[in-house]
C-alpha positions as CSV (number, residue, x, y, z in Angstrom):
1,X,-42.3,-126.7,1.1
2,X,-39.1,-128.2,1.7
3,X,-35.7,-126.0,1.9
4,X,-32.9,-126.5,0.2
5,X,-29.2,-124.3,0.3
6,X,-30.6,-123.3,-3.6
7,X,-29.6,-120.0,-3.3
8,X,-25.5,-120.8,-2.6
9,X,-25.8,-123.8,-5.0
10,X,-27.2,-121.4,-8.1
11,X,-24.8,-118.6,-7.0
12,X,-21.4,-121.0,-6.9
13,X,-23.2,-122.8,-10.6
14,X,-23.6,-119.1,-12.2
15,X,-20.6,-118.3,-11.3
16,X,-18.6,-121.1,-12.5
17,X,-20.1,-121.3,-15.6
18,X,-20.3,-117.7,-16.6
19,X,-17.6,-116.3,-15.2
20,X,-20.0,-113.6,-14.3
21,X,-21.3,-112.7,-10.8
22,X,-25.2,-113.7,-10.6
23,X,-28.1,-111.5,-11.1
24,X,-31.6,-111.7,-9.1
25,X,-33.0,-112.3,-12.0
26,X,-30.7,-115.5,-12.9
27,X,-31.2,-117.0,-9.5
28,X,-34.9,-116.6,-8.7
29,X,-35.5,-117.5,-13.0
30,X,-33.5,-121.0,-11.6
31,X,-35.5,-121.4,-9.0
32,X,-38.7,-121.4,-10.7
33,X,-37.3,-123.9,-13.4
34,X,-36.0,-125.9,-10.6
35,X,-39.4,-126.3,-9.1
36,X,-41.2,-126.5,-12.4
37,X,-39.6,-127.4,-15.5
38,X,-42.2,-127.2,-18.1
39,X,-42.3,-123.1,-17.4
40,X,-40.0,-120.8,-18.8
41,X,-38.7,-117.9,-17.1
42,X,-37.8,-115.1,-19.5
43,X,-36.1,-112.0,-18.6
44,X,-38.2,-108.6,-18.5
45,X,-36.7,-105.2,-19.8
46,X,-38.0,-103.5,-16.3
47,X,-35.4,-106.2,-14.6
48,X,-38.2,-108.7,-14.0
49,X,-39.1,-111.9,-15.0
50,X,-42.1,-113.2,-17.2
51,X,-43.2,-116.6,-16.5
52,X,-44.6,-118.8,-19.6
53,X,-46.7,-121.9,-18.4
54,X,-48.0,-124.4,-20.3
55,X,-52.3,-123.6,-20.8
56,X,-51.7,-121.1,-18.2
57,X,-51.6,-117.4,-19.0
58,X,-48.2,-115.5,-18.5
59,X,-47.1,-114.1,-15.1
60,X,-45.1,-111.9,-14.4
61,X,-42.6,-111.7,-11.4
62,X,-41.3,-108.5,-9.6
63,X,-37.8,-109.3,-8.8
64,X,-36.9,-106.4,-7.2
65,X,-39.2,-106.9,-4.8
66,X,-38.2,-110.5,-3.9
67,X,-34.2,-109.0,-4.0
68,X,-35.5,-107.2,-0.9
69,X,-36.7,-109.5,1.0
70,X,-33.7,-111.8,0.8
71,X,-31.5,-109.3,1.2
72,X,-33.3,-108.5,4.8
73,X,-32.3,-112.2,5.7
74,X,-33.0,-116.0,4.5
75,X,-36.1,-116.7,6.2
76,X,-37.5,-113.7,4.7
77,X,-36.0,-114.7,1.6
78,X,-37.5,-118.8,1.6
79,X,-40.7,-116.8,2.1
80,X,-40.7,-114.1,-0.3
81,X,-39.6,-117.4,-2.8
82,X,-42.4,-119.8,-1.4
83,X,-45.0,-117.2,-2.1
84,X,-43.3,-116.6,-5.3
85,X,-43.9,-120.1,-6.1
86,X,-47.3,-120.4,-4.7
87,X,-48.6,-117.7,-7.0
88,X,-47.1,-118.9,-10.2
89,X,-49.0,-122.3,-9.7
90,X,-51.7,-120.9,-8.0
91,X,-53.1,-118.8,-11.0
């Protein structure tokens, strides 16, 4: 998959516009509308996501989990984002 600096550019966009710093949620939720904009990514209560795609069943997405890899580093973060990714098209 090709990279792009989408992590600083939803961070500085959050920011801006809500005057609020940015949640995992908010920037991985951006990330999966980003790469596919007919699914909707609504927030949890546990703190996760839950992915709506069109014929496809719902998914849900353990942000947590993906919070820690990218905080280890970004190439642990593109992957724990690309696998992210994979598995909501995938299924």
């Amino acid at each position: 998959m090709q990279r792009s600096p989408w992590l600083a550019i939803a961070v500085l966009m959050l920011v801006a516009c809500s005057g609020e710093p940015p949640s995992w949620q908010k920037l991985l939720a951006s990330k999966i509308t980003e790469q596919y904009p007919n699914y909707q990514a609504q927030p949890a209560p546990n703190g996760g996501l839950l992915v709506q795609r069109p014929g496809l069943a719902p998914i849900p997405v353990d942000v947590n989990a993906i919070a820690q890899f990218c905080q280890r580093g970004p190439k642990d973060c593109d992957y724990a984002t690309d696998q992210m990714l994979l598995e909501l098209r995938g299924r």
